[in-house]
C-alpha positions as CSV (number, residue, x, y, z in Angstrom):
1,X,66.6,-78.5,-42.7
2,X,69.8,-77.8,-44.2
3,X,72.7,-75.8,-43.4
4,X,71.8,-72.8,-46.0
5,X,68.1,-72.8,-44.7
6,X,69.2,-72.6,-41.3
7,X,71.6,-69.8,-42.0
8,X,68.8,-67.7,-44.2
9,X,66.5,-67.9,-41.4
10,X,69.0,-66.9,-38.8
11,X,69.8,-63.5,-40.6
12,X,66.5,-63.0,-41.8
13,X,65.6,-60.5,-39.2
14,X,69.0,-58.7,-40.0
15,X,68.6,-58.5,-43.7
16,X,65.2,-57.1,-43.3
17,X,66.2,-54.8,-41.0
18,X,68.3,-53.4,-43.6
19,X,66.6,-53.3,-46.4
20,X,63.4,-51.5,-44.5
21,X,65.9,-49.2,-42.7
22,X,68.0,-48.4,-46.0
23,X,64.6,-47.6,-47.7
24,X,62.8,-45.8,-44.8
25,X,66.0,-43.2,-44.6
26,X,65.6,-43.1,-48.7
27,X,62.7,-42.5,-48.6
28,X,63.1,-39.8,-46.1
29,X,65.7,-38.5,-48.5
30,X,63.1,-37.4,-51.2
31,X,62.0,-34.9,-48.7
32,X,65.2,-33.0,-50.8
33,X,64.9,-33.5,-53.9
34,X,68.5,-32.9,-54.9
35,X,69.9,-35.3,-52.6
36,X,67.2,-37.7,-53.8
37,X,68.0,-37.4,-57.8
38,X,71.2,-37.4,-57.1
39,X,71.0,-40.8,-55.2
40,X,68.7,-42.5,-57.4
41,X,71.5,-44.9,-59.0
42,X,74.0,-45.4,-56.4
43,X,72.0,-45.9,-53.2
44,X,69.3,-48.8,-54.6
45,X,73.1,-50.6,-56.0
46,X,74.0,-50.2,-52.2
47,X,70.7,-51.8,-50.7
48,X,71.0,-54.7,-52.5
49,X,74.5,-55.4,-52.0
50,X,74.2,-54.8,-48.2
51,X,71.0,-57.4,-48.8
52,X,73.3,-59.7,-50.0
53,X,76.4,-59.3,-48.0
54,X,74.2,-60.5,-45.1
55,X,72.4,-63.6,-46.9
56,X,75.6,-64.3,-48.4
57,X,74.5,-64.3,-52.0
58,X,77.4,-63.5,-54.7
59,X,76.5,-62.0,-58.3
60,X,77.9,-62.6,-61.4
61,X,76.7,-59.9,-64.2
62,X,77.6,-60.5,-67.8
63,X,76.9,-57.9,-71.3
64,X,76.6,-55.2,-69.1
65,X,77.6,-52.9,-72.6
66,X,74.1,-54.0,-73.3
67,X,72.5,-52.8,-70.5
68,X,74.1,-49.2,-70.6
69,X,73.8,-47.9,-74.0
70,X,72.9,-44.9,-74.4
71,X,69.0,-44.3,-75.6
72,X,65.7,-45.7,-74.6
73,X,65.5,-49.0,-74.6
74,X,63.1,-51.7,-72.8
75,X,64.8,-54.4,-70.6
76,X,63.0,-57.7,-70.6
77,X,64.0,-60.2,-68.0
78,X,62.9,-63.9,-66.7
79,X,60.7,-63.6,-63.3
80,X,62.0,-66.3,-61.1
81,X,61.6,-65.2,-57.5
82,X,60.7,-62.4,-55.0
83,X,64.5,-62.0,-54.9
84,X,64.5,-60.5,-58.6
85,X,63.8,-57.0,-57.1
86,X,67.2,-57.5,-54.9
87,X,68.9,-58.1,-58.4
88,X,67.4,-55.3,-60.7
89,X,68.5,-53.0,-57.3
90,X,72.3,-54.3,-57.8
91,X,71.9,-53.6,-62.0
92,X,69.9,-50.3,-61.3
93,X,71.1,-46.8,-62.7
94,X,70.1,-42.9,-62.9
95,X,67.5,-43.2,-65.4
96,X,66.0,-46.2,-65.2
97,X,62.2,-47.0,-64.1
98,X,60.3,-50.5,-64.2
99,X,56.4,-52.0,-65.0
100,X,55.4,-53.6,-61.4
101,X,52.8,-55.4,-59.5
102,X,50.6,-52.8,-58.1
103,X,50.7,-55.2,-55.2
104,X,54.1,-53.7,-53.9
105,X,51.9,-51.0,-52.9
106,X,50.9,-52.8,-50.0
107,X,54.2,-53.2,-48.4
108,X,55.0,-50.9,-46.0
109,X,57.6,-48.2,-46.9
110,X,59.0,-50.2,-50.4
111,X,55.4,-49.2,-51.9
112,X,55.6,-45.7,-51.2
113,X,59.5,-45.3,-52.1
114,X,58.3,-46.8,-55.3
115,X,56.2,-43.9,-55.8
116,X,58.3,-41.7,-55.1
117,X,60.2,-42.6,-57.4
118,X,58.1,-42.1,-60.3
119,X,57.9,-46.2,-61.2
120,X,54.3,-47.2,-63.6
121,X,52.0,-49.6,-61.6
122,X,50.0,-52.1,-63.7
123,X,46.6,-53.6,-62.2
124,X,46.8,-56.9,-64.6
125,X,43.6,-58.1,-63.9
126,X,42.0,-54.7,-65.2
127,X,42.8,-54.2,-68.2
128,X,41.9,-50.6,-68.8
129,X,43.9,-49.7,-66.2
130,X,46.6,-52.1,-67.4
131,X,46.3,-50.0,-70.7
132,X,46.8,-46.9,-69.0
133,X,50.2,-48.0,-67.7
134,X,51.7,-49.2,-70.6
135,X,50.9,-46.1,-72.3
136,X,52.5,-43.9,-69.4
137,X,55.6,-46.3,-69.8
138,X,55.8,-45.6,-73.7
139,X,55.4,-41.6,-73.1
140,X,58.1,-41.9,-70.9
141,X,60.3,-43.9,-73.6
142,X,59.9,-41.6,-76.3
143,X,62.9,-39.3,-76.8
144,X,64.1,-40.2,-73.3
145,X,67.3,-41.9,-72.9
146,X,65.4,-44.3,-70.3
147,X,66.1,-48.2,-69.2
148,X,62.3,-49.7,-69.0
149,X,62.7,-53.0,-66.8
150,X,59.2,-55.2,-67.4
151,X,58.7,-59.0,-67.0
152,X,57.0,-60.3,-70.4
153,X,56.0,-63.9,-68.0
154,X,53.9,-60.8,-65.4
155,X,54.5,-63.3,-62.5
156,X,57.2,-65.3,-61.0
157,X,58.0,-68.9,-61.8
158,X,59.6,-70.1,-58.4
159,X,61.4,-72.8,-60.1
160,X,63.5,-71.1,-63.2
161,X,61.6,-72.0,-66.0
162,X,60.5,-69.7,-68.5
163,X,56.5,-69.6,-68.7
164,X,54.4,-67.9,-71.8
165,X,54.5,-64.2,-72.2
166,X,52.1,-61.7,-72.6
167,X,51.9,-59.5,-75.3
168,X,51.9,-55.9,-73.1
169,X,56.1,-55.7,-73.3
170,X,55.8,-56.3,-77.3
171,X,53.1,-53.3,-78.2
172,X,55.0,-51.4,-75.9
173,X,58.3,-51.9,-78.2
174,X,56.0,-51.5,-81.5
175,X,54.8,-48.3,-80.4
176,X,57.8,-46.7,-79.3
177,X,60.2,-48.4,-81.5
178,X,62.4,-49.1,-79.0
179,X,65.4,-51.6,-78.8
180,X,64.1,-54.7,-76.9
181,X,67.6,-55.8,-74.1
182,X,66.9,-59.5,-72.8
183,X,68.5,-60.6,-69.3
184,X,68.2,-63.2,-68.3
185,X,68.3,-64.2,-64.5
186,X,69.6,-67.7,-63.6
187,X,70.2,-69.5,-60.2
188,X,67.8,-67.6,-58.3
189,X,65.6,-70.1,-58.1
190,X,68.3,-71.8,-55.8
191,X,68.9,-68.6,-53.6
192,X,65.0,-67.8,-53.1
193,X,62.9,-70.6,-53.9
194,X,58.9,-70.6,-54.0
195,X,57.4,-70.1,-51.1
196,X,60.4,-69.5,-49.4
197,X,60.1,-66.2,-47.0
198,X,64.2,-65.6,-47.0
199,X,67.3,-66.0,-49.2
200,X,70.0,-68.5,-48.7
201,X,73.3,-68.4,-49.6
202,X,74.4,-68.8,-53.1
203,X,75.2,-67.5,-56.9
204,X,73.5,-66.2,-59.3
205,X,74.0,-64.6,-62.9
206,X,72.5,-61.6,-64.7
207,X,73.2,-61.5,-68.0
208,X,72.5,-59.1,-71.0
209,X,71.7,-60.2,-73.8
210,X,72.2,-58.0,-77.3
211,X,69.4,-55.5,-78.2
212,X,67.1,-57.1,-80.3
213,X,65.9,-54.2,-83.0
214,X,62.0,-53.2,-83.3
215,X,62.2,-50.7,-85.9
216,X,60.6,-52.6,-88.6
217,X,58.1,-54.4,-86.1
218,X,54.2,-55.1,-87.5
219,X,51.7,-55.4,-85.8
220,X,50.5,-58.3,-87.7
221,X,53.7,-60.1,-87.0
222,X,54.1,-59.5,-83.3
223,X,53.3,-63.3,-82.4
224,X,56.5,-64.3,-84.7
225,X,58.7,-61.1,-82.9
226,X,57.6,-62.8,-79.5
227,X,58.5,-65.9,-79.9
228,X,61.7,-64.9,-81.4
229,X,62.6,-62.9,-78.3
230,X,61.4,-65.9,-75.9
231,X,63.7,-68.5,-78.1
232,X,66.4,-66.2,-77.0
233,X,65.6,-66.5,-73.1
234,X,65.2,-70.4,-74.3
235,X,68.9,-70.8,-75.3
236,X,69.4,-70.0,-71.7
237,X,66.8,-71.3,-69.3
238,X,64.8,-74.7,-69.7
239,X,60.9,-73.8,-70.8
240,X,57.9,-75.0,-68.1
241,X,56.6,-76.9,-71.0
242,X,59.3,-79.5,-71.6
């Protein structure tokens, strides 16, 4: 085992008494709802840099002009790891609010914080339900100025590369109109490989890419607007087809 293995597993326990502690004392927090708005951006930025500060993880973040405009706008990233959630924390603001696993809900505490704090669950193996949530997410987009993280891949790759993706992000942009923000995630797969249960020390990068317009979108021409957002992602990440 190698010396970054050793050191993840030795301050496992310590990390994840953070984060669950941070999150259990947040999530106490809603109990005032105030206090709870008002700490919506600032304290999930905190949790994942105390998170990291104890792996030993550093972050570089690059366009972040992208990722602030002003207006709606859907954020599309590369799933690589379970560590992702650690790095849209670091990135996270006000009035933002993500697509995720409905899975999450069976973790203790994290589940019901993200509840609480209004993010859409999707069920991907039902599709009605799937439906459901993608049409809460687009009411929420319209006139909101509101960051909508979502994964077009739906599951992690573990090792980087950039798999096929689903069509759920792309009728979500043609029905709302909404500018589509790539960002790509890089080196994670080195700080939280597959099937590995903690983070190891390391460096990764976040980077926004521009906004990719959707006002003229067609429905008839969403394959061709996919794969010209993918070929994007591409130009930065090797594809699990080469």
């Amino acid at each position: 085992m190698s010396l970054r293995n050793i050191r993840g597993a030795l301050v496992m326990p310590v990390a994840m008494a953070w984060a669950f502690g941070f999150m259990a004392a947040f999530l106490t927090l809603s109990l005032v709802p105030p206090f709870f708005q008002a700490g919506r951006g600032p304290l999930p930025r905190l949790w994942a840099k105390g998170v990291m500060w104890i792996y030993g993880i550093k972050a570089e973040i690059r366009g972040e002009k992208y990722g602030s405009r002003p207006g709606p706008k859907i954020v599309v990233f590369n799933h690589v790891s379970t560590f992702d959630v650690i790095v849209l924390a670091l990135i996270w603001h006000k009035n933002a609010t993500i697509v995720y696993k409905e899975d999450f809900h069976r973790i203790p505490i994290m589940g019901a914080l993200m509840q609480r704090m209004g993010f859409i669950p999707i069920k991907r193996k039902k599709r009605d339900q799937a439906l459901n949530s993608l049409t809460k997410a687009a009411n929420a987009l319209k006139g909101n100025d509101l960051t909508l993280f979502i994964s077009p891949e739906g599951t992690r790759s573990g090792d980087g590369k950039l798999r096929h993706f689903k069509k759920g992000p792309f009728h979500l942009a043609l029905a709302t109109k909404a500018p589509l923000v790539p960002l790509v995630l890089t080196g994670l797969e080195n700080v939280m490989p597959a099937g590995y249960w903690f983070a190891r020390p390391g460096k990764f990068t976040a980077e926004y890419l521009p906004p990719i317009s959707t006002e003229h979108w067609l429905k008839k021409s969403l394959p061709e607007h996919i794969e010209e957002v993918r070929n994007t992602f591409l130009e930065k990440v090797p594809s699990a087809d080469c």
